[in-house]
NUVO-885717 format. One record per atom (N, C-alpha, C): residue number from 0; residue in three letters; chain; atom name; x, y, z. Coordinates in pm, whole numbers, plus 32768, in hexadecimal, padded with zeros to 4 digits. Example, Ala and Ser with C-alpha at 12.3 -4.5 7.8 and 13.67 -1.06 7.14 Angstrom:
# residues 2
+-----+--------+--------+-------+------+------+------+
: num : residu : chaine : atome :   xx :   yy :   zz :
+-----+--------+--------+-------+------+------+------+
:   0 :    ala :      A :     N : 8527 : 7DC7 : 830C :
:   0 :    ala :      A :    CA : 84CE : 7E3E : 830C :
:   0 :    ala :      A :     C : 8528 : 7EB6 : 830C :
:   1 :    ser :      A :     N : 8505 : 7F1F : 82C4 :
:   1 :    ser :      A :    CA : 8557 : 7F96 : 82CA :
:   1 :    ser :      A :     C : 850A : 8003 : 8313 :
+-----+--------+--------+-------+------+------+------+
//
This chain:
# residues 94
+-----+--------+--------+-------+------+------+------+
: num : residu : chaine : atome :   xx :   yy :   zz :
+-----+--------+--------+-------+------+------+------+
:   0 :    unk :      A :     N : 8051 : 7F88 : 8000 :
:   0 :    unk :      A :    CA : 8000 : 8000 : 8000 :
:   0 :    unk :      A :     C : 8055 : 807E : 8000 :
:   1 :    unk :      A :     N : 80A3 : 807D : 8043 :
:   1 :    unk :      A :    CA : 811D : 80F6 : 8030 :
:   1 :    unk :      A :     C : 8168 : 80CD : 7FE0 :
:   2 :    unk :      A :     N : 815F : 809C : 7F43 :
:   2 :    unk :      A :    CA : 81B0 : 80B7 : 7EB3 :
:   2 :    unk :      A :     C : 8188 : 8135 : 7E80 :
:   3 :    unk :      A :     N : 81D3 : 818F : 7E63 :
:   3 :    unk :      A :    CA : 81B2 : 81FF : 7E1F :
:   3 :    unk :      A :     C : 8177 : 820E : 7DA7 :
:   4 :    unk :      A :     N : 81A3 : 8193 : 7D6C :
:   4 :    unk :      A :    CA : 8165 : 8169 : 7CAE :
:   4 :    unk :      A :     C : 80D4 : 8140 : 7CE1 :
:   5 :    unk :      A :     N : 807C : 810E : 7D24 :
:   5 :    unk :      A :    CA : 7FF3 : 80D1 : 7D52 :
:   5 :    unk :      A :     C : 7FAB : 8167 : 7D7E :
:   6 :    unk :      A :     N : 7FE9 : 81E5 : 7DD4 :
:   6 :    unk :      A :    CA : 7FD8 : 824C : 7DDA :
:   6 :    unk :      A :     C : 7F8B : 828F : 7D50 :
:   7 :    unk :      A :     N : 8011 : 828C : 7CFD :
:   7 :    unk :      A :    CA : 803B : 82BF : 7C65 :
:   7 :    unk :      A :     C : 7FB7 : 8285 : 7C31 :
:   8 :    unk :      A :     N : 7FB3 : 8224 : 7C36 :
:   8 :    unk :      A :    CA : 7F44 : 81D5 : 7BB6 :
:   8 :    unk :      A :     C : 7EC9 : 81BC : 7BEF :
:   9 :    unk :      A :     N : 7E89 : 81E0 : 7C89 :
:   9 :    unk :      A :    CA : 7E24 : 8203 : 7C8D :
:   9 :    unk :      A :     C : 7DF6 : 8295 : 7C7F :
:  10 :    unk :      A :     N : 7E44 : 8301 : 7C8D :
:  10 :    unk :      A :    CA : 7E44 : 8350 : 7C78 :
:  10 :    unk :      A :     C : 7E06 : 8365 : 7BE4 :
:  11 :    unk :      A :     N : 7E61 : 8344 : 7B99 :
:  11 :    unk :      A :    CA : 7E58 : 8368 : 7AEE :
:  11 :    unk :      A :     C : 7D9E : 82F8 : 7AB5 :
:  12 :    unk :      A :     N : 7DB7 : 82A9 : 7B2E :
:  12 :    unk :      A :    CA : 7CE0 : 828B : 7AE6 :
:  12 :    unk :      A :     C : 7C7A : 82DE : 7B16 :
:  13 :    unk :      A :     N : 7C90 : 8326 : 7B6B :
:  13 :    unk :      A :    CA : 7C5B : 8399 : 7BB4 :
:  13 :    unk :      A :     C : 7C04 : 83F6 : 7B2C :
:  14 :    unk :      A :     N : 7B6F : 8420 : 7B34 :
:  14 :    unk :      A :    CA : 7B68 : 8478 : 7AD9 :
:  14 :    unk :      A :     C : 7BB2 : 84D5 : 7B21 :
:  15 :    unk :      A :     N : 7BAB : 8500 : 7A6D :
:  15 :    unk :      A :    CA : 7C08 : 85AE : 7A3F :
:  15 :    unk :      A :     C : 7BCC : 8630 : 7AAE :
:  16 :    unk :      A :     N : 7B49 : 8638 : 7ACA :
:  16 :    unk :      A :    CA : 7AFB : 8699 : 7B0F :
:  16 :    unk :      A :     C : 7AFD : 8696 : 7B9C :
:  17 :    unk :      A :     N : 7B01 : 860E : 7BB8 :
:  17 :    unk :      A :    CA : 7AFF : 85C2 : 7C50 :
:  17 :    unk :      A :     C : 7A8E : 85B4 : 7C8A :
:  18 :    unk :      A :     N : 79F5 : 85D4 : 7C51 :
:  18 :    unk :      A :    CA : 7984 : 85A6 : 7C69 :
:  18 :    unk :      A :     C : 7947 : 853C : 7C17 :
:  19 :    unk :      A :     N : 78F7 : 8518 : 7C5F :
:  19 :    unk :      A :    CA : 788A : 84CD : 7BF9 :
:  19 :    unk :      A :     C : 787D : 84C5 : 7B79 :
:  20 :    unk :      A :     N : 7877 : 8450 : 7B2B :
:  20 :    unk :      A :    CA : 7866 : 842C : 7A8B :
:  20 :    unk :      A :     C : 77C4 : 8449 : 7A83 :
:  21 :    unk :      A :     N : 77D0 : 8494 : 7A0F :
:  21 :    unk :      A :    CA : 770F : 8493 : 79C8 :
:  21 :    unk :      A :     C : 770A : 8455 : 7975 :
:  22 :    unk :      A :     N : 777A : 8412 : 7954 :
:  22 :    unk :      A :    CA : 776A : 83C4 : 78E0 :
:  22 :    unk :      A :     C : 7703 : 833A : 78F2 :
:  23 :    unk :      A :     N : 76AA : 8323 : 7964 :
:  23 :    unk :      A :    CA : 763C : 82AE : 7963 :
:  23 :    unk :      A :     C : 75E1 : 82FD : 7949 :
:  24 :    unk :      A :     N : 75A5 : 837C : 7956 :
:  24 :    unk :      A :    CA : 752E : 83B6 : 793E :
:  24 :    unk :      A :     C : 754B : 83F6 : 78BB :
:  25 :    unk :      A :     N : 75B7 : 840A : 785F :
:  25 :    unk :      A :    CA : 75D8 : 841B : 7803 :
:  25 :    unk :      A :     C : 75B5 : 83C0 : 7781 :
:  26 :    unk :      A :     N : 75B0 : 8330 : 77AC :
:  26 :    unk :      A :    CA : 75BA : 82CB : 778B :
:  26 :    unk :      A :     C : 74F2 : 8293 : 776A :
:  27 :    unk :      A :     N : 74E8 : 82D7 : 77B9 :
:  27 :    unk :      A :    CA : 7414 : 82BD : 77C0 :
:  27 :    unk :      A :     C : 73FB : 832C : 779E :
:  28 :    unk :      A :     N : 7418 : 839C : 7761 :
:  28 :    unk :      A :    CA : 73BF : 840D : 7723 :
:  28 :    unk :      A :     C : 7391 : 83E6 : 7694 :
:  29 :    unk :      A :     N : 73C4 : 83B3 : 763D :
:  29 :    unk :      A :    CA : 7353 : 8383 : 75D7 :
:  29 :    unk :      A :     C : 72D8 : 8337 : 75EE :
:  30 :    unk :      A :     N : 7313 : 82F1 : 767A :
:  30 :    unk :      A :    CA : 728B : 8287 : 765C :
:  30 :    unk :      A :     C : 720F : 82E8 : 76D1 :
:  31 :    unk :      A :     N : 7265 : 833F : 7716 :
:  31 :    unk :      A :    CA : 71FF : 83A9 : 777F :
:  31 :    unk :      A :     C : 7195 : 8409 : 76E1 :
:  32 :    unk :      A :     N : 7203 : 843E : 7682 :
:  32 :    unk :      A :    CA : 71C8 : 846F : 763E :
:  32 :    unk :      A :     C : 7147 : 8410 : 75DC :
:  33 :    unk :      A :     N : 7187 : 83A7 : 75B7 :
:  33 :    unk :      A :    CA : 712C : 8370 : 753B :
:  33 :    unk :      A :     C : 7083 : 8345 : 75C3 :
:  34 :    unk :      A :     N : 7088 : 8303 : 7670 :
:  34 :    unk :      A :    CA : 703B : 82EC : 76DB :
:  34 :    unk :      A :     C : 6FCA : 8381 : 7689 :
:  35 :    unk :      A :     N : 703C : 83FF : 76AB :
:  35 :    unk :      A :    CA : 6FC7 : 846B : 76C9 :
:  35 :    unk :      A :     C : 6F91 : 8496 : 7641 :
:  36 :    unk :      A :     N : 6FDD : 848A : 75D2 :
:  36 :    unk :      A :    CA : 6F73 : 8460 : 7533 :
:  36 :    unk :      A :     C : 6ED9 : 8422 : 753D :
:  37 :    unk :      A :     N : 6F35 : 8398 : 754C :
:  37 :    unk :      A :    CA : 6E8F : 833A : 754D :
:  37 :    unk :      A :     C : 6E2F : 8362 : 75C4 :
:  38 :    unk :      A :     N : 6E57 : 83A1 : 760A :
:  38 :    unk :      A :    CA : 6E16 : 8367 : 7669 :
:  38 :    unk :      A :     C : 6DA2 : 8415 : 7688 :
:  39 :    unk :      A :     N : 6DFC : 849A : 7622 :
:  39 :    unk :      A :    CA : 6D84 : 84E7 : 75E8 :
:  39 :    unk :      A :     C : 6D4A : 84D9 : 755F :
:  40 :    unk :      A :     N : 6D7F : 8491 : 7514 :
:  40 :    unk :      A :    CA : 6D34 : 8460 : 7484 :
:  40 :    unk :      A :     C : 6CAD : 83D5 : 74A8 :
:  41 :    unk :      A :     N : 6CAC : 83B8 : 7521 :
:  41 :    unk :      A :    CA : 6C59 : 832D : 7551 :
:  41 :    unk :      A :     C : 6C01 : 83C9 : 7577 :
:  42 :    unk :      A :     N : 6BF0 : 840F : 75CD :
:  42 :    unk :      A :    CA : 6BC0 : 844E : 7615 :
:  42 :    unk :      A :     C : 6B5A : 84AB : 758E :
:  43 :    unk :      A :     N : 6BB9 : 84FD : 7565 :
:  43 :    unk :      A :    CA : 6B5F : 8523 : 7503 :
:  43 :    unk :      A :     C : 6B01 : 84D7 : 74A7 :
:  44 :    unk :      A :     N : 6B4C : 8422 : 7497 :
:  44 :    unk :      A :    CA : 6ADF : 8404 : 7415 :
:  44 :    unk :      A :     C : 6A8B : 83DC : 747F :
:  45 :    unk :      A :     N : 6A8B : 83BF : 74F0 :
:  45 :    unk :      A :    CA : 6A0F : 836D : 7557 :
:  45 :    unk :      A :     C : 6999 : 8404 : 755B :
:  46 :    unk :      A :     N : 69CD : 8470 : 755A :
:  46 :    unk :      A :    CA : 69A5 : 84DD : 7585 :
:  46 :    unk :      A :     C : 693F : 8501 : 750C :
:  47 :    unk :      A :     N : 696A : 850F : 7495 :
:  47 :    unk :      A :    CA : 6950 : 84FE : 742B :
:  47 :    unk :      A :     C : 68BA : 8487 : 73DB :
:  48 :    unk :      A :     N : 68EE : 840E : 7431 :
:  48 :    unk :      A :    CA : 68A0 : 8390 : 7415 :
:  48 :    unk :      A :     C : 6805 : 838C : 748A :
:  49 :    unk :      A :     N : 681E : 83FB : 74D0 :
:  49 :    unk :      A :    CA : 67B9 : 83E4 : 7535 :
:  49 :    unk :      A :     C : 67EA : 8361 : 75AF :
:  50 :    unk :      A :     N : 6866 : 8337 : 75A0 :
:  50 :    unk :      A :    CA : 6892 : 82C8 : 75E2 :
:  50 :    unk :      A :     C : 68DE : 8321 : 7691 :
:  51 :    unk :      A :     N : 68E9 : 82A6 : 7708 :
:  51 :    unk :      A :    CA : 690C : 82C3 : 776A :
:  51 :    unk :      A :     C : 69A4 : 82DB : 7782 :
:  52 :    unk :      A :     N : 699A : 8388 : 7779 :
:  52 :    unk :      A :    CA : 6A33 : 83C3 : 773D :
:  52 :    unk :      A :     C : 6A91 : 839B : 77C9 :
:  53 :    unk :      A :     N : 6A78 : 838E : 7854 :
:  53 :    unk :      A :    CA : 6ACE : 8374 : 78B1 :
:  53 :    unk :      A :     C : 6B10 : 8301 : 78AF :
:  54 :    unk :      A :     N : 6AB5 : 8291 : 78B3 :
:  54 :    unk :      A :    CA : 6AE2 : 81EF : 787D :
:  54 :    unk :      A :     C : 6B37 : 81F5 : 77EC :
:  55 :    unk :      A :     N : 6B21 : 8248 : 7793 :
:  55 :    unk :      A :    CA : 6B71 : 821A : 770F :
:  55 :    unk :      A :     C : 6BEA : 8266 : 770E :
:  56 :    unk :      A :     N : 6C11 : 82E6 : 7762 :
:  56 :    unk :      A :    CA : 6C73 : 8331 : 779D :
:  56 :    unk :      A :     C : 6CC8 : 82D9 : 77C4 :
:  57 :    unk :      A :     N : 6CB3 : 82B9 : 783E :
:  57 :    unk :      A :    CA : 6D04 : 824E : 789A :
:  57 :    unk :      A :     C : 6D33 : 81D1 : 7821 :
:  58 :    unk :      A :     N : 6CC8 : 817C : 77F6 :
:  58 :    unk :      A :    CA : 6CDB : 811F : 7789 :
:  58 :    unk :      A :     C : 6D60 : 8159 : 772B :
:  59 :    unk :      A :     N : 6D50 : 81C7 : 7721 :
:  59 :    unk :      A :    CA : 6DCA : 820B : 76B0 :
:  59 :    unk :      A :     C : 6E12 : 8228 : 76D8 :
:  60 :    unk :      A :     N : 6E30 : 823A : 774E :
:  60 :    unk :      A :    CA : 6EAF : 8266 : 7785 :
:  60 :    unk :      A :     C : 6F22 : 81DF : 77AC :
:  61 :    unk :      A :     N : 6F06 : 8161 : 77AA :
:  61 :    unk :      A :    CA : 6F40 : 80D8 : 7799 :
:  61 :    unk :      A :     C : 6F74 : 80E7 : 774F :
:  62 :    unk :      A :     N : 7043 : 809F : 7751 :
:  62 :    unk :      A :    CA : 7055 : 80AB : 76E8 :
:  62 :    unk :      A :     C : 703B : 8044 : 7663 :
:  63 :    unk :      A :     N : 7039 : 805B : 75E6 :
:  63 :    unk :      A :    CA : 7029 : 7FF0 : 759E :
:  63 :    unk :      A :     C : 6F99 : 7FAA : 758F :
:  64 :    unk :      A :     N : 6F68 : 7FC2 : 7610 :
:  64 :    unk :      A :    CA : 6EAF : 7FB1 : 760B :
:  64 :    unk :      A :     C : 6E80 : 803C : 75DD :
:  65 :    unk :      A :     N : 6EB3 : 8091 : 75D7 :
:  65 :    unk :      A :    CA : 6E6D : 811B : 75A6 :
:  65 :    unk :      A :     C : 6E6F : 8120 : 7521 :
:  66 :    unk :      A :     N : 6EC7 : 80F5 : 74D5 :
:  66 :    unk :      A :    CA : 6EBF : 80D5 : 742C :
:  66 :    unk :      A :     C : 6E56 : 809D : 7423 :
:  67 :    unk :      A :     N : 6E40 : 7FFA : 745C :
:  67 :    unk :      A :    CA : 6DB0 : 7FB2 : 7415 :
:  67 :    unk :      A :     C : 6D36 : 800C : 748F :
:  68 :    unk :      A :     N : 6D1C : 807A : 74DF :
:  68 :    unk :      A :    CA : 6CA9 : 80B8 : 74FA :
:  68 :    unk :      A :     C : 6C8B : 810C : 74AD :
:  69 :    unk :      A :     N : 6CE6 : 8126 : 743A :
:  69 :    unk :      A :    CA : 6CDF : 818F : 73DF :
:  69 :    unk :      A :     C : 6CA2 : 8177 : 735E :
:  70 :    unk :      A :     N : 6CE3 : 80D9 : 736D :
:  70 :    unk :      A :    CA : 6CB0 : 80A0 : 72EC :
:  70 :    unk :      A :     C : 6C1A : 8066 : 72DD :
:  71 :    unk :      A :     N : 6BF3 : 803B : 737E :
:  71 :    unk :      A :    CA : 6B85 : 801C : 73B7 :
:  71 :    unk :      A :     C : 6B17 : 8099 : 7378 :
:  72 :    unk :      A :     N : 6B21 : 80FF : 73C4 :
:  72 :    unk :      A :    CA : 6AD2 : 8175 : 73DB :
:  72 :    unk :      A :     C : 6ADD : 81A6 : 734A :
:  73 :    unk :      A :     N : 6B2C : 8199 : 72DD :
:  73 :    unk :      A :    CA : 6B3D : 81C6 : 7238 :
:  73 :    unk :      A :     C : 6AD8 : 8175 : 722C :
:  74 :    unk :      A :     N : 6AA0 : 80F5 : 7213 :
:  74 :    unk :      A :    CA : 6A67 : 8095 : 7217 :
:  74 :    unk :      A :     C : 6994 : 8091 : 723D :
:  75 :    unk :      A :     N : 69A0 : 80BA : 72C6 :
:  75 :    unk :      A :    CA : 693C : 80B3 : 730F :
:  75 :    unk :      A :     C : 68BD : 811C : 72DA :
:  76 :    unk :      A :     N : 6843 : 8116 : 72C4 :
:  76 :    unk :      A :    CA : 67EC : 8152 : 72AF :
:  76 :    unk :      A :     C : 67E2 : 81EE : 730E :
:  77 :    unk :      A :     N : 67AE : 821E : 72DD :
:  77 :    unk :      A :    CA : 6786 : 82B0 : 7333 :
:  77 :    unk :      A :     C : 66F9 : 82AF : 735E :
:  78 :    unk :      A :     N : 66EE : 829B : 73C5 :
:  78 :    unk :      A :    CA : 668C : 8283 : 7431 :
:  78 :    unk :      A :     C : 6634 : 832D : 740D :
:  79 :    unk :      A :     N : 666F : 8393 : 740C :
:  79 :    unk :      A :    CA : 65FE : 8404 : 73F9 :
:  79 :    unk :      A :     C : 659B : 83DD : 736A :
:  80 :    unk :      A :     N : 6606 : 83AD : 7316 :
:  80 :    unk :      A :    CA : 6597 : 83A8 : 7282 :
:  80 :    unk :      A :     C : 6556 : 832C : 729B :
:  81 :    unk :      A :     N : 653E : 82E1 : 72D0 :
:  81 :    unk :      A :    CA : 6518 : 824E : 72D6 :
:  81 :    unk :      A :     C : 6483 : 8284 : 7327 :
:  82 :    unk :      A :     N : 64B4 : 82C1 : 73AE :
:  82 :    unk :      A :    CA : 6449 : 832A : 740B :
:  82 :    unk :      A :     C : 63EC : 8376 : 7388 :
:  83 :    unk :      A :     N : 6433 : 83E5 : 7344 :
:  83 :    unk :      A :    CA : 63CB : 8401 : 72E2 :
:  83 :    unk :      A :     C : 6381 : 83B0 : 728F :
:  84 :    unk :      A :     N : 63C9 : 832D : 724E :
:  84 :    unk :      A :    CA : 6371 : 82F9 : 71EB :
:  84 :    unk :      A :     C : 6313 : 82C7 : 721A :
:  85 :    unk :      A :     N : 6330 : 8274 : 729C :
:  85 :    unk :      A :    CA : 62B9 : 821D : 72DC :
:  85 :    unk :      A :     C : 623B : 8299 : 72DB :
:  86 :    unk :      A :     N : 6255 : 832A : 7330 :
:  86 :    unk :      A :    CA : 61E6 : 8370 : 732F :
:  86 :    unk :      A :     C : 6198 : 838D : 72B6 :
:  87 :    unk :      A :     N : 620F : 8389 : 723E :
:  87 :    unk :      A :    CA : 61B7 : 83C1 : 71E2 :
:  87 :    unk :      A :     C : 6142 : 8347 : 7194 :
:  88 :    unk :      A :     N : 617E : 82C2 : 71C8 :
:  88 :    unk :      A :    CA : 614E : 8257 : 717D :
:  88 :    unk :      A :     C : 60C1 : 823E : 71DF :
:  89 :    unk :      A :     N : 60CB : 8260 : 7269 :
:  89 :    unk :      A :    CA : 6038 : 8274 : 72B7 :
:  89 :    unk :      A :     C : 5FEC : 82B5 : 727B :
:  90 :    unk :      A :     N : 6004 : 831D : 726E :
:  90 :    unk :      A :    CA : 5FDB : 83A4 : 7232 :
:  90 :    unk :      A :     C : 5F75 : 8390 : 71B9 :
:  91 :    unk :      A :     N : 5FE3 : 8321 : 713C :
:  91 :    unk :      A :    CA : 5F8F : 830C : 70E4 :
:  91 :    unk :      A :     C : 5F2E : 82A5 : 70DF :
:  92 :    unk :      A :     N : 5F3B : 8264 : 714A :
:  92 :    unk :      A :    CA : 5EF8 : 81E9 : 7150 :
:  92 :    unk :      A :     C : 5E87 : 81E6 : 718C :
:  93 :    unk :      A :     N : 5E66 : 8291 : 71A3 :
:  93 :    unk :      A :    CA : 5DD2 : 82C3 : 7202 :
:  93 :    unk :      A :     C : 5D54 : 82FC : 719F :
+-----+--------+--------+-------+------+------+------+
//
């Protein structure tokens, strides 16, 4: 423990700054970014679809599950026009 070279060469792995590496939260900002994509593109099309925008939020914010909620909700009928047709098809059927 008192070699001066073991001194030397822990020294030199030492970061350059002498604090903390960001390089792990550095490392998850694409996938933080692509989370908060889907997970307002789910929100708007649920929002959009007449669908339950809190559940499809959360659903989108998973990673890798928020691609297929996207692809889901591209997919899924829109509950407001479905609401109108049924009324209008009462409507005519009186």
């Amino acid at each position: 423990m008192n070699d001066p070279t073991y001194l030397i060469e822990f020294i030199a792995m030492a970061q350059p700054n002498g604090g903390p590496s960001n390089q792990g939260l550095i490392s998850f900002l694409p996938m933080i970014l692509i989370a908060i994509f889907t997970a307002l593109s789910s929100r708007f099309l649920a929002k959009d679809k007449g669908r339950n925008t809190g559940a499809w939020t959360i659903v989108g914010c998973i990673p890798m599950i928020g691609f297929f909620s996207l692809i889901l909700l591209v997919g899924c009928s829109c509950l407001k026009t479905k609401e109108k047709l049924d009324m209008l098809l009462e409507q005519h059927d009186k």
